[in-house]
C-alpha positions in Angstrom: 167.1 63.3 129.5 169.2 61.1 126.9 172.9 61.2 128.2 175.0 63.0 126.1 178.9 63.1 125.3 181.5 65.1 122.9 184.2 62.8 121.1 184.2 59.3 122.1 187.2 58.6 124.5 189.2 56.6 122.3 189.0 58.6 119.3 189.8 61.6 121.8 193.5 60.2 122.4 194.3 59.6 119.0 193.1 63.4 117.9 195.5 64.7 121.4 198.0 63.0 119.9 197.4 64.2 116.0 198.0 67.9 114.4 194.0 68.9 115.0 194.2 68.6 118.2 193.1 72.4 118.3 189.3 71.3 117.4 187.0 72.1 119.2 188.0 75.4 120.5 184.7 76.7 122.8 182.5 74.7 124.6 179.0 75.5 125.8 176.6 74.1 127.5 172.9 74.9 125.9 169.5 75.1 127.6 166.5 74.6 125.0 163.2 75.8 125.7 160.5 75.6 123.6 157.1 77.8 123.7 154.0 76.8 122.7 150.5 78.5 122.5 147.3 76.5 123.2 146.9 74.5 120.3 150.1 72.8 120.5 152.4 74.9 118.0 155.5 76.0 118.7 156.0 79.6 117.7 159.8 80.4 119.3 162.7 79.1 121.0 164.7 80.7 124.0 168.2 79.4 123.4 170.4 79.6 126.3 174.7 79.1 126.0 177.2 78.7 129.4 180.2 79.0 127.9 183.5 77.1 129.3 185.5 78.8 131.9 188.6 79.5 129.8 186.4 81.4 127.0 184.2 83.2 129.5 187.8 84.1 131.1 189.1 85.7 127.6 185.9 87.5 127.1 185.4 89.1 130.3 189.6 90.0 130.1 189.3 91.2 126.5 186.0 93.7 127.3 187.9 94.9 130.3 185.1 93.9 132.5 185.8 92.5 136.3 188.5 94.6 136.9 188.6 93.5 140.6 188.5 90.1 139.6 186.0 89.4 142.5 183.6 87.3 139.9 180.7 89.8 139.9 179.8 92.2 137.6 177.9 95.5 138.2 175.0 96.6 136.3 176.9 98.9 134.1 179.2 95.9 133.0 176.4 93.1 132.6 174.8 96.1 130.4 178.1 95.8 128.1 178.4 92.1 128.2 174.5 91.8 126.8 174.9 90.6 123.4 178.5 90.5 123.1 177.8 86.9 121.0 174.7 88.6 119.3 176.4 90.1 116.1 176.1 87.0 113.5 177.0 87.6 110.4 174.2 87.4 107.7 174.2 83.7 106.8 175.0 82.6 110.7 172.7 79.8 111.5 173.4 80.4 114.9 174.1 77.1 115.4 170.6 75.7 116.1 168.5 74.3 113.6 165.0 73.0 113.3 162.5 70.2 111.4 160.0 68.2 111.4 161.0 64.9 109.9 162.8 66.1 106.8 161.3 70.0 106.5 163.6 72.3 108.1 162.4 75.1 109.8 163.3 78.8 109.6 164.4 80.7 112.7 164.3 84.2 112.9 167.2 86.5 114.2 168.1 86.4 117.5 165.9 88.8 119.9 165.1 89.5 123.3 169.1 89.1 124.2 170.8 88.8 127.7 174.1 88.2 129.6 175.2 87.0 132.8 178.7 85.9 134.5 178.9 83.7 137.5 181.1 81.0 138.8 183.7 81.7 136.5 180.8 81.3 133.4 179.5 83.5 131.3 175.4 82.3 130.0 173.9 84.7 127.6 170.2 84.0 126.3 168.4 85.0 123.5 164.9 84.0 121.9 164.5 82.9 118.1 160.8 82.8 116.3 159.5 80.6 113.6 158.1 82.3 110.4 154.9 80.4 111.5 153.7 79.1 114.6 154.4 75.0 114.2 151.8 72.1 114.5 153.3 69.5 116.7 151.9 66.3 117.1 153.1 62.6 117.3 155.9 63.5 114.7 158.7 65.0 116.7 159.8 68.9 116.2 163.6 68.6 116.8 166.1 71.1 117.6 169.7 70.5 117.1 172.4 72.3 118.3 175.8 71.7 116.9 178.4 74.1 114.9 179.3 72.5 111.0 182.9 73.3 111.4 183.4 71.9 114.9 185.3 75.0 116.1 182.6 74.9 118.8 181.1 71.9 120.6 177.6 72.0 122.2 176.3 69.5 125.0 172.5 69.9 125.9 173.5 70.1 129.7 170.1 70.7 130.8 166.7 69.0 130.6 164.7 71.3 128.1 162.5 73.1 129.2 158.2 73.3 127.4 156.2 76.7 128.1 152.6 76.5 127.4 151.1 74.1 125.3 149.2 70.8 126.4 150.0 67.3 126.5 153.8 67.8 125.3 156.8 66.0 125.8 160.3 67.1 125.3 163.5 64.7 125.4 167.2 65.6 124.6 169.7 63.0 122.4 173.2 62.3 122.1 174.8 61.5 119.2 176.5 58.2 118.0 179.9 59.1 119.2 181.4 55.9 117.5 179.9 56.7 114.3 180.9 60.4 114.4 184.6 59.5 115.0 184.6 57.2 112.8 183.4 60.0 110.2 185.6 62.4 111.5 189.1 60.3 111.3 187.9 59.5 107.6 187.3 63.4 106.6 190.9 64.3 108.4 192.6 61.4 106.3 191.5 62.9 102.8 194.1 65.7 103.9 197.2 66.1 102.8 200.0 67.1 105.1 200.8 70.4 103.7 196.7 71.7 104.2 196.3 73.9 106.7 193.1 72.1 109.1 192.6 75.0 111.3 191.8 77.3 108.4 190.0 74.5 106.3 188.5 71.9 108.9 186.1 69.4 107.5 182.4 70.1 108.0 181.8 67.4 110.6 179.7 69.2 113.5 176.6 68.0 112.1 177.6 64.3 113.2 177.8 65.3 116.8 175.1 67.2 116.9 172.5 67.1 120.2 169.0 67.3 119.8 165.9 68.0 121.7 162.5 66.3 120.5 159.4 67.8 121.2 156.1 65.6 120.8 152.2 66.4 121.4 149.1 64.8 122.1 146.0 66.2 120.4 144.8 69.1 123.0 
């Protein structure tokens, strides 16, 4: 697994120090798994999110769950947290994208939703399908993971994970963190003063967006 990183630590102290400071807001750590039936074609995604501590804090405050504040739910209140990030508006990407070379894939809805809290975390799950079961071969399927308006940043915190399939490889990426400053600081500097960034933040996510890349050998 490619190391990954958010903002570049230079570029981090100069945006502490400016009026955006705010962005990102969440952070989440994302598990990829990819399934794949016996000819090597990937037909869904389970996408997994552990979100930060201080988010997972105002969510389980806000649904009044964990009353005792003893860090454990019961089954009644795990029920209620299940799909608590699951309502996406209609043209919600859902923050994970996928193509083969150029060709971007569609995803389906979310399905097949879940929710747990532990260690001060909350990870929900859910599983996305392709409109088609995918070929993949030498030419990598990638997934990305990133939000366009950087209110959220991901980090592919774990190795990804392949279910069926034969002969298949799966690696995760990091982005060019010097580039993506770079292109950040130059989209904050078309701004005037008097533009409100938290309402109208440049569409950068894209540039620090992590990937996983899945290859296959013929069966």
């Amino acid at each position: 697994m490619k190391s990954v990183g958010l903002i570049g630590s230079g570029f981090a102290a100069w945006l502490a120090a400016s009026p955006v400071h705010a962005h990102p807001h969440v952070f989440i750590d994302a598990r990829i798994e990819i399934i794949l039936d016996e000819e090597n074609r990937a037909t869904s995604v389970r996408i997994s999110w552990t979100y930060d501590d201080l988010y997972s804090l105002f969510v389980v405050g806000d649904m009044g769950l964990d009353p005792d504040w003893d860090g454990k739910l019961t089954p009644e209140e795990a029920a209620r947290l299940s799909g608590f990030d699951m309502n996406w508006d209609v043209d919600f990407a859902g923050d994970t994208y996928a193509l083969i070379g150029e060709r971007e894939l569609a995803l389906s809805r979310p399905k097949d939703w879940s929710a747990s809290y532990a260690d001060g975390k909350i990870t929900s799950m859910h599983v996305r399908d392709f409109d088609a079961p995918v070929p993949v071969a030498a030419e990598p399927l990638v997934i990305q993971v990133y939000d366009p308006g950087f209110y959220t940043a991901y980090t592919v915190a774990f190795d990804p994970v392949l279910i069926g399939g034969t002969g298949c490889t799966a690696d995760a990426y990091g982005p060019d963190l010097d580039a993506a400053d770079a292109a950040l600081k130059a989209a904050l500097a078309e701004y005037s003063a008097d533009v409100n960034l938290e309402a109208d933040f440049p569409a950068i996510g894209k540039n620090y967006s992590e990937e996983v890349r899945v290859t296959c050998v013929a069966p």
